[in-house]
C-alpha positions in Angstrom: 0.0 0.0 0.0 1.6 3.1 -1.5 -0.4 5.6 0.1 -3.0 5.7 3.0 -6.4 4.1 2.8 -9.2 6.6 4.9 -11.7 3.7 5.0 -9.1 1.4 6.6 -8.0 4.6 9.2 -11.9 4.8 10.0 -11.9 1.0 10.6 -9.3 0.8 13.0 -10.7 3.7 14.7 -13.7 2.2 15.3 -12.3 -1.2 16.3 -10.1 1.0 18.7 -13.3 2.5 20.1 -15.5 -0.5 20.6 -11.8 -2.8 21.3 -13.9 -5.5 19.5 -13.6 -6.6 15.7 -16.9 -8.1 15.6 -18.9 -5.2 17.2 -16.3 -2.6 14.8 -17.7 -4.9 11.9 -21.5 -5.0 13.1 -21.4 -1.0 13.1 -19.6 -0.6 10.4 -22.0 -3.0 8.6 -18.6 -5.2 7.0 -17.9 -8.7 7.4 -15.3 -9.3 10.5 -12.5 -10.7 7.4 -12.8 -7.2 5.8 -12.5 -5.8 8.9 -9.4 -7.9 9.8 -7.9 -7.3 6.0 -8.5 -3.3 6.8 -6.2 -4.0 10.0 -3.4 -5.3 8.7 -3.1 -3.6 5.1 -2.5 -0.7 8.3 0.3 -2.4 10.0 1.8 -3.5 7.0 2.2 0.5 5.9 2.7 1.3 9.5 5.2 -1.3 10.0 4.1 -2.6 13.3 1.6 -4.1 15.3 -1.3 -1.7 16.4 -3.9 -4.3 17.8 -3.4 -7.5 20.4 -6.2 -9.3 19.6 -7.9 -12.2 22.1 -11.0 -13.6 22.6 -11.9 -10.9 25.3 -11.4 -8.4 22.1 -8.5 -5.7 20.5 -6.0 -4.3 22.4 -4.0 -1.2 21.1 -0.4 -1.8 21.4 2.0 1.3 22.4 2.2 2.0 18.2 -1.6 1.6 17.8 -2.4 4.2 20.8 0.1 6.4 18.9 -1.3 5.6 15.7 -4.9 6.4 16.9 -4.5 10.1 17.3 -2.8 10.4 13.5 -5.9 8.3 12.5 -8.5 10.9 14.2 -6.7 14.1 13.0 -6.3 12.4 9.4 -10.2 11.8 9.6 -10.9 15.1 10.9 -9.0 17.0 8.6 -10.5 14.6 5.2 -14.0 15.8 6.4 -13.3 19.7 6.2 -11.4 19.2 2.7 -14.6 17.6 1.9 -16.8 20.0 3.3 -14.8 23.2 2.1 -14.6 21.9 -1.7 -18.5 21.3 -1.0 -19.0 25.0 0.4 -16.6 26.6 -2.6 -19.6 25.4 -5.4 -21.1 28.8 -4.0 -24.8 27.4 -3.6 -27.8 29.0 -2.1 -28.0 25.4 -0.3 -26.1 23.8 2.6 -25.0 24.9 5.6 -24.5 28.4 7.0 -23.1 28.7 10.2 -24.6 32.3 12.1 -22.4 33.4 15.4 -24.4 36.5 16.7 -25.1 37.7 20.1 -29.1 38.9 21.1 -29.6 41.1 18.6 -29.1 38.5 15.5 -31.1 36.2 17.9 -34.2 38.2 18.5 -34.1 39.7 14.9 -33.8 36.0 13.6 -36.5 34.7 15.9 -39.4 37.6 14.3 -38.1 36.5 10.8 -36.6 33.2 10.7 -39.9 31.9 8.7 -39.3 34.4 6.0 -35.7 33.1 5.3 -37.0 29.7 5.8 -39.5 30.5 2.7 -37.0 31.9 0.7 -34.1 29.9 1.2 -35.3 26.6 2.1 -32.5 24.9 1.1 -30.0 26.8 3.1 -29.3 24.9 6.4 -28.7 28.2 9.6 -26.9 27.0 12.5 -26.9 29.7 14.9 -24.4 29.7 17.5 -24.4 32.3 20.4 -21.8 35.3 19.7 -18.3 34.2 20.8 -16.1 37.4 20.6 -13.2 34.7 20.7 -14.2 33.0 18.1 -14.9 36.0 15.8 -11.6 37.3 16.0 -10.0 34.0 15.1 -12.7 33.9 12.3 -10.0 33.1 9.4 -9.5 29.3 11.7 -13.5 28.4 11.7 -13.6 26.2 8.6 -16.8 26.1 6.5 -19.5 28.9 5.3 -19.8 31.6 8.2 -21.3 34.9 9.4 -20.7 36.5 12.6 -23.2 39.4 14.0 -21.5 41.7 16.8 -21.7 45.0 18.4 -18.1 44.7 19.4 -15.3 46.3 17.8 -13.1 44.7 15.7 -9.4 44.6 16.2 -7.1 46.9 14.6 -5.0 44.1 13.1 -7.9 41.7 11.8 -8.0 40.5 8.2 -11.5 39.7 8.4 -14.0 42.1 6.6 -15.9 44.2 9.6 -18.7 46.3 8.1 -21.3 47.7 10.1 -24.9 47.7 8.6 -27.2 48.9 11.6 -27.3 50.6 15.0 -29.9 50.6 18.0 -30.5 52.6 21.0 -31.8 52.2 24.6 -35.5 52.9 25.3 -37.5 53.3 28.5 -40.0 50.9 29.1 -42.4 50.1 31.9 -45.2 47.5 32.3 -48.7 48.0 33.0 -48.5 46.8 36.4 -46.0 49.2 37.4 -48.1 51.6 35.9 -51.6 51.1 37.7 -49.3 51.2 41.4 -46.7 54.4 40.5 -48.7 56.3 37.6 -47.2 57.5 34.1 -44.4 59.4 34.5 -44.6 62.4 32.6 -41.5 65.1 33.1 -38.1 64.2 33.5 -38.7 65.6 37.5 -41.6 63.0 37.8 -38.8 60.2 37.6 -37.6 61.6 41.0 -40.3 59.4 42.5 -39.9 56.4 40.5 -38.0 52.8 41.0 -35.5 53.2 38.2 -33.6 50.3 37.3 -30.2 51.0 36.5 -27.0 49.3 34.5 -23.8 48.9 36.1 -21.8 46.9 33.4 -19.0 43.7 34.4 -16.7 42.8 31.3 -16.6 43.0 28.5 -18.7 45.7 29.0 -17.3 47.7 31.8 -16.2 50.3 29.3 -19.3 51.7 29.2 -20.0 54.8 31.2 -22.2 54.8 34.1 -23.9 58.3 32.8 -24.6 57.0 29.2 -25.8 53.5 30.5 -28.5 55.2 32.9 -30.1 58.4 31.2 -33.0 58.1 33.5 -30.9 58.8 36.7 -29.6 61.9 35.1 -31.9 63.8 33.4 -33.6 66.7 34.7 -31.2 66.3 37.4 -27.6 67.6 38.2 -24.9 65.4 36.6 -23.3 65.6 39.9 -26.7 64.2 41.9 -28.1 61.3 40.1 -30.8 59.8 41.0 -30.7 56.3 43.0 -31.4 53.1 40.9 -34.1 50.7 43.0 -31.9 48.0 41.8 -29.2 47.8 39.5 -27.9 44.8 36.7 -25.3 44.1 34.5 -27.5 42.2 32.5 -30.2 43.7 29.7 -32.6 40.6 29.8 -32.2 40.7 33.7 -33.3 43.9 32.9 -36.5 43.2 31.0 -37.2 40.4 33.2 -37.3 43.1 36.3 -39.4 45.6 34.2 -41.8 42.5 33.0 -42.5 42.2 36.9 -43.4 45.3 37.6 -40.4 46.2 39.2 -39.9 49.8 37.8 -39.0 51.5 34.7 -35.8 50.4 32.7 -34.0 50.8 29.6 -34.0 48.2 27.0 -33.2 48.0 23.2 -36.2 47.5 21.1 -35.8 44.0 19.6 -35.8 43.1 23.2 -38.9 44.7 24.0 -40.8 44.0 21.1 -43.9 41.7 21.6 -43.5 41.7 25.6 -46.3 43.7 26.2 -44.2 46.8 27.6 -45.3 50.2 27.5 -43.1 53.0 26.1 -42.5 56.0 28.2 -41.9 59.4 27.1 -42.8 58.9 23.2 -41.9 61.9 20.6 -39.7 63.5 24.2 -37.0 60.7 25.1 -34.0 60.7 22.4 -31.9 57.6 22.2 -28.6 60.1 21.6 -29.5 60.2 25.8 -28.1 56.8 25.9 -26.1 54.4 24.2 -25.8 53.6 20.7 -24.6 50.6 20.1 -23.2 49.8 16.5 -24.3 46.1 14.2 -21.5 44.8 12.8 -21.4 41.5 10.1 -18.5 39.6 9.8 -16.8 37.7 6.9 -13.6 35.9 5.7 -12.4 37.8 3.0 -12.6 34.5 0.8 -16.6 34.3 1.7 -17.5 38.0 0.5 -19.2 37.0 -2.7 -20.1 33.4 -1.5 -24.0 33.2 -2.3 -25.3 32.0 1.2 -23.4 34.5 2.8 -24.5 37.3 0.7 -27.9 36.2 1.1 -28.1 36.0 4.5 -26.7 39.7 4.7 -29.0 41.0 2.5 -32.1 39.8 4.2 -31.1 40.6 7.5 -30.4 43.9 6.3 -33.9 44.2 5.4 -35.2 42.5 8.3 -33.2 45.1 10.8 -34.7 47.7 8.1 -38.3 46.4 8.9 -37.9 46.5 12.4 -36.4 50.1 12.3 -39.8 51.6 10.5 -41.4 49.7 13.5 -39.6 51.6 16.2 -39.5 55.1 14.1 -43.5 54.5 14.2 -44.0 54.1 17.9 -41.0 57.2 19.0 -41.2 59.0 16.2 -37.2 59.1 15.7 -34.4 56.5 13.9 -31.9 55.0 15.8 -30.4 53.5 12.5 -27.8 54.5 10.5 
């Protein structure tokens, strides 16, 4: 044998896995003699002995537990040849792998059965936004987009575009409002259970002023008002506000068809707060790759959609 045989390597890992020939034979659905033939066509190009074989079952020798990691990566790496050569046809099918933190998860979750309809054959696998993994975006093999509001580094190669932005809102739920009343000047807030933001990383870089508008204004910046309770957390954040706990600020797409009322329509500007930036990103080698470009387009749109929604209810954009 002249070169290496993958469906001999993925025999003798499974025998090494189940240390049986005839259960590696039964689940590889092979006769135990072509399992056996697979074996030693291996030794013979390894040059030694990989399995001690008994009637308890297989044994890896000291060269077959060697062997068994070379077999795994060899596998490993076979697949994602495979499945890059598959991913470079450039298909509007397959898979697409989505890393995005809530804001790609909310906007996904009002129009996931639009992209469904219109690109049925595309296969999302969305994976919670890993800042870690973003950055080391050129190692993650197969079709990918990220969606992040964090900054990219200076020294990236990856492509880093930002294609929306979104503000902070305040928000308070009916219950809150039939106990404290509707709050209707900035002084009114004065007698209000405000819940405030007091960021841990990576977020600490935010400043305390622009993460709680509603303790500062119509006050001095010097005496803020108190925060009933304060979170690092935005869904922590809805989830105190959803229990009548006070008044908070909350991006839209989070507060979007949670019954919430908005406070202080056509007054409260979202420059007040925090603006956070949406950022996609690509491998350079994936900019014209169809899924990807599809994806980007129709959660352009969808984040588009949305917008006119919240321009509608305060009267302002938030988008850029």
């Amino acid at each position: 044998m002249t070169h290496i045989n993958h469906e001999h390597l993925k025999t003798f890992v499974i025998v090494a896995e189940c240390q049986n020939i005839s259960k590696a034979a039964e689940k590889l659905n092979v006769s135990q003699p072509t399992v056996s033939k697979h074996i030693r066509a291996l030794e013979h190009w390894v040059g030694s002995t990989l399995f001690l074989t008994s009637p308890k079952g297989a044994t890896l020798t000291e060269e077959g537990a060697k062997f068994l990691d070379y077999a795994r990566q060899s596998l490993q790496l076979s697949d994602t040849i495979r499945r890059d050569i598959k991913d470079s046809r450039n298909l509007l099918e397959g898979d697409l792998t989505v890393i995005t933190a809530r804001f790609g998860v909310y906007t996904l979750a009002r129009h996931l059965e639009e992209f469904r309809n219109v690109y049925p054959d595309i296969k999302l696998h969305v994976g919670y936004d890993n800042y870690a993994n973003l950055v080391r975006g050129n190692e993650i093999s197969g079709v990918y987009v990220g969606i992040t509001t964090r900054s990219p580094l200076n020294s990236t190669s990856l492509i880093w575009q930002k294609f929306a932005s979104y503000g902070f809102y305040p928000y308070a739920h009916a219950s809150y409002m039939q106990r404290f009343g509707l709050p209707k000047t900035w002084e009114d807030l004065d007698s209000h259970h405000l819940i405030g933001y007091q960021w841990s990383e990576p977020f600490s870089y935010l400043q305390f002023k622009e993460s709680n508008p509603l303790l500062f204004l119509g006050r001095d910046v010097d005496n803020p008002r108190e925060p009933y309770v304060l979170t690092d957390d935005i869904d922590a954040c809805r989830v105190f506000i959803e229990n009548g706990q006070g008044i908070g600020m909350l991006p839209p797409f989070l507060a979007q068809g949670s019954g919430l009322m908005p406070l202080f329509i056509g007054v409260y500007d979202p420059s007040f707060g925090i603006i956070n930036n949406v950022n996609y990103v690509i491998k350079p080698n994936l900019k014209s790759n169809r899924r990807v470009r599809a994806f980007i387009d129709f959660i352009k749109k969808a984040t588009e959609m949305d917008t006119k929604a919240v321009i509608n209810i305060w009267g302002n954009s938030d988008s850029s």
